[in-house]
C-alpha positions in Angstrom: 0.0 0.0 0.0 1.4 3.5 -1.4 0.2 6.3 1.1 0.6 9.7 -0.6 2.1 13.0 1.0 -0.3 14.4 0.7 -2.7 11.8 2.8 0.3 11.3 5.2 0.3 15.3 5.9 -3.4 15.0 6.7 -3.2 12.1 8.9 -0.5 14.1 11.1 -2.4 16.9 11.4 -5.7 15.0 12.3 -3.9 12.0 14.5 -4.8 9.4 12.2 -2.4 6.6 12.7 -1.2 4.2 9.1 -3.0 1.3 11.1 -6.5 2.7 11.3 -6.1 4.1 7.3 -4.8 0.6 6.6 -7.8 -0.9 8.8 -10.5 1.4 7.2 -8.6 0.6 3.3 -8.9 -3.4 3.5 -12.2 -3.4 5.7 -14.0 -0.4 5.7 -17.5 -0.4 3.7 -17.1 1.0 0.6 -19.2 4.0 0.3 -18.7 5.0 -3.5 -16.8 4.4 -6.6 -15.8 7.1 -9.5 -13.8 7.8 -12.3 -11.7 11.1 -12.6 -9.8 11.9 -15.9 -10.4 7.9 -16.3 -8.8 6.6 -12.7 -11.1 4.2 -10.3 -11.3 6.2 -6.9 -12.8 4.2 -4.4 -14.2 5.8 -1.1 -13.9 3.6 2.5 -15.3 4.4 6.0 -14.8 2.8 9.0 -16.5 3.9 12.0 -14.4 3.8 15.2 -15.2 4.0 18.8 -14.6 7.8 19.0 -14.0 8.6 14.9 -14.7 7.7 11.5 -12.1 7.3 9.3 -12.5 8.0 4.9 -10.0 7.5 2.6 -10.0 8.2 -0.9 -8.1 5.3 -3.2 -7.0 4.1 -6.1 -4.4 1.2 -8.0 -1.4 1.7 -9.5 -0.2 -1.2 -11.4 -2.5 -3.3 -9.0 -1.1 -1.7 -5.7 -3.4 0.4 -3.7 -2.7 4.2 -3.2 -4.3 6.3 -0.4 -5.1 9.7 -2.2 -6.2 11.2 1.1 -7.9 10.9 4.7 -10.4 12.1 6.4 -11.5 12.7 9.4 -15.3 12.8 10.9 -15.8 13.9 14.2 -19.4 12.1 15.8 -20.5 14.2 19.1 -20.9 12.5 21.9 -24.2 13.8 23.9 -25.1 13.9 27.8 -27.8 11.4 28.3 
C-alpha cells in the first residue's frame, strides 16, 4: 500500500495513525466508486469507537494508493 504526502500530511495533522487508514482501506464499507480523468477512486469508511475514518483510493499497477484521509468527528451527547 502507497500512502501519498499528501494523505500522510493529513493524517499528522488529524492523528490518524497508518494502522487505522490501513484498517479502514482493507475493511471499511465502501461508500462509492468514480472515475476522474479515467482513474477508479474508491471511497472507505470505517466507523471507530470515537471517529470515522474516509480515505480516498485508487491502483497503480494493481497496488493500492491512499489519495487522502479524512477525518469525521461524531459528538458525543449527555444522556
Amino acid at each position: 500500500m502507497i500512502i501519498s504526502d499528501h494523505a500522510k500530511d493529513r493524517m499528522s495533522r488529524k492523528g490518524i495513525s497508518e494502522e487505522e487508514v490501513k484498517k479502514c482501506a482493507y475493511e471499511g464499507i465502501l461508500r462509492t466508486k468514480t472515475v476522474i480523468n479515467g482513474e477508479i477512486r474508491h471511497v472507505n469508511v470505517l466507523q471507530m469507537k470515537d471517529k470515522t475514518i474516509v480515505t480516498v483510493q485508487t491502483f497503480e499497477s494493481l497496488e493500492r494508493k491512499i489519495i487522502t484521509v479524512y477525518l469525521l468527528m461524531r459528538k458525543r451527547w449527555p444522556k
